[in-house]
N, C-alpha and C positions, 0 to 999 in steps of 0.2 A: 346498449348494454355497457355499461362501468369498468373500466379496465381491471376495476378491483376485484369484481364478478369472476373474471374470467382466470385470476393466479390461482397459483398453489404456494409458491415459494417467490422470495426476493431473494437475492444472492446482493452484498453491499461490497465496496471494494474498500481497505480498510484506509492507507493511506491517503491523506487530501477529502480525503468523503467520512468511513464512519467515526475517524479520528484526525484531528491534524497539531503539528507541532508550533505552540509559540517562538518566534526567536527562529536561530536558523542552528543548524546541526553540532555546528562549532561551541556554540554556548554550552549544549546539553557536555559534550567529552570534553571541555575545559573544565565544565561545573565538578563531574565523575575525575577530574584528574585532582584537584585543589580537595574535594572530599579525602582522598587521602593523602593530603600532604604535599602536590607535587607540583610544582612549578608552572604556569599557563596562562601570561598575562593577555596574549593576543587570540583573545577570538576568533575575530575577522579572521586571519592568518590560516587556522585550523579550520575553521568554515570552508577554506578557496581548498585549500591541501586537501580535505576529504572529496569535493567535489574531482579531483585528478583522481585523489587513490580509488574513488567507486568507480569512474569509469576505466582506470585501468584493470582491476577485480574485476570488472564485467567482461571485458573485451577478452581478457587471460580464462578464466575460469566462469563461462556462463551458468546461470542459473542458479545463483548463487553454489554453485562447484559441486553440483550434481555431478555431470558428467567425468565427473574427473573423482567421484566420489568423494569427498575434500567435507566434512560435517559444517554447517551451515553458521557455527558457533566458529571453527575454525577462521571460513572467511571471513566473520566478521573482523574478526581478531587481524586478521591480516590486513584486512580493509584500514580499522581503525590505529593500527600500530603504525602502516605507510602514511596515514593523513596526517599522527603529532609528528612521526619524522619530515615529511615536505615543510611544516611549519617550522621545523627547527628546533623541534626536542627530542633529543635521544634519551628515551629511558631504555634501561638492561631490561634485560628478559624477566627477571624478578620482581622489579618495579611495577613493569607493566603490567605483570597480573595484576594487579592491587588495582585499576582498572578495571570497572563494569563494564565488558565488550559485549554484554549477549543481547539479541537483538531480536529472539525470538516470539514472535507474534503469540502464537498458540499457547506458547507455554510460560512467556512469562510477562508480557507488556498486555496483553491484553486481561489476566488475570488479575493482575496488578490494577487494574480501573476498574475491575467489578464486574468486567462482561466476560461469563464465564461460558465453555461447552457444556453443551446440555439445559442450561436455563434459560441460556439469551441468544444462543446460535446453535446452531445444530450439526453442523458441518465446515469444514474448512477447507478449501485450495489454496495450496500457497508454491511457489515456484522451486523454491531450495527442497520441495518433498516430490514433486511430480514430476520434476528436470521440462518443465513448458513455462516459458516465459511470454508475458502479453506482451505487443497484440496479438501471438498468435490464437487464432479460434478456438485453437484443442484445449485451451484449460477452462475455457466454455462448456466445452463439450464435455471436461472433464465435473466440472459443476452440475450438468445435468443426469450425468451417471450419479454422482454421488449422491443427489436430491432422490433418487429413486427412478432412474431413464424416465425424469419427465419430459413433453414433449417441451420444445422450447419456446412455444406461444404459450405456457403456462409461469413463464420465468421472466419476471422482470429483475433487472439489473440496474444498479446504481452507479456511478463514481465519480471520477473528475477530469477523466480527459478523452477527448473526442479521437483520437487514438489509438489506447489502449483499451477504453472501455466501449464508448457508444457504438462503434462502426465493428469490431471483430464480433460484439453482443447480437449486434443485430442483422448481422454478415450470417449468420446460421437460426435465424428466425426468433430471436429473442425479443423482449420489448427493455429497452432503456431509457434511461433519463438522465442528464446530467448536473451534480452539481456546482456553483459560484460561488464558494465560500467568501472568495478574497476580492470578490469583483477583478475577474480576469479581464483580460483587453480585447481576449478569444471568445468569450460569453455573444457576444452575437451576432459572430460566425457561426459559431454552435447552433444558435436558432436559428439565423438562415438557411442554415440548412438541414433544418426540420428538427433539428432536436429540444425537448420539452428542457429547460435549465431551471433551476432553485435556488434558493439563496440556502438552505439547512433541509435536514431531515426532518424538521417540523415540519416546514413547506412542504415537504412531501406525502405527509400524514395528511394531510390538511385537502392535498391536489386529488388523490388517489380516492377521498373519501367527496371529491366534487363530481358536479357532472362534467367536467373538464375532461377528467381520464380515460371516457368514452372514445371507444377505437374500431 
């Protein structure tokens, strides 16, 4: 029997998998900073600087500041204000609004591409609403509640890293796959040890509808 046989639902993880970013993070809030007006010649710079500010943001205020109640627009804004300051821009508090800080998936990036709730997804987990951050298993679990308590041999899951996605997915009887957008150097690790890898979601359409998928 066909793996495909046997689902109800795929759950995709958005990052890395069912969307990824050209360039590196730094380009995108130089780009949104020079949009209005403001100074931002070094890139690179703001690329290294957001990588500190995210992991200090995360370390200080997990979950994207659930716990701390902190609105998810909030951190970003904090996230993204520490990164131009480490590179060496101080804009005042007024400036920086002028600034696109929102980061939100649900409500505005993923709307903005065309893939809308209700016609192309059905449901959404996302960490800054549930206060569970991967790899824990519970926003797994929290995926299978929201699917409708299916069981989790009916749920295939998608993403990009053997980590957060394949081993906590299938740590609670899920079926996963992972994908190799960028030809990682991890990719066949990932299949040594046992996990099915892709190059796109094409390949996946493609696997799922072969006799490959058989499980």
């Amino acid at each position: 029997m066909s793996l495909l046989s046997k689902l109800r639902c795929i759950t995709v993880d958005v990052t890395g998998t069912l969307l990824a970013y050209k360039g590196e993070l730094g380009d995108y809030y130089c780009m949104a900073a020079k949009s209005v007006g403001l100074p931002c010649p070094d890139y690179q710079r703001v690329h290294e600087g957001f990588k500190y500010a995210y992991k200090d943001m995360a370390s200080k205020y997990p979950c994207f500041g659930h716990a701390a109640k902190m609105p998810n627009i909030v951190w970003w804004k904090a996230c993204v204000r520490d990164s131009f300051m480490r590179a060496g821009y101080h804009y005042d508090e007024e400036t920086f609004e002028k600034v696109n800080a929102e980061y939100r998936y649900r409500d505005v990036i993923l709307p903005a591409l065309g893939v809308n709730q209700g016609s192309d997804w059905d449901f959404g987990v996302f960490s800054g609403i549930e206060g569970v951050e991967k790899p824990d298993p519970r926003i797994y679990e929290i995926a299978l509640e929201r699917a409708g308590n299916m069981a989790p041999e009916e749920v295939l899951h998608i993403g990009d890293s053997m980590r957060k996605d394949y081993v906590p997915a299938t740590s609670i009887g899920m079926h996963a796959l992972l994908l190799d957008r960028f030809k990682t150097s991890d990719a066949e690790e990932w299949r040594k040890s046992g996990a099915v890898v892709l190059p796109d979601l094409e390949a996946v359409k493609e696997w799922l509808a072969s006799e490959k998928s058989s499980c």
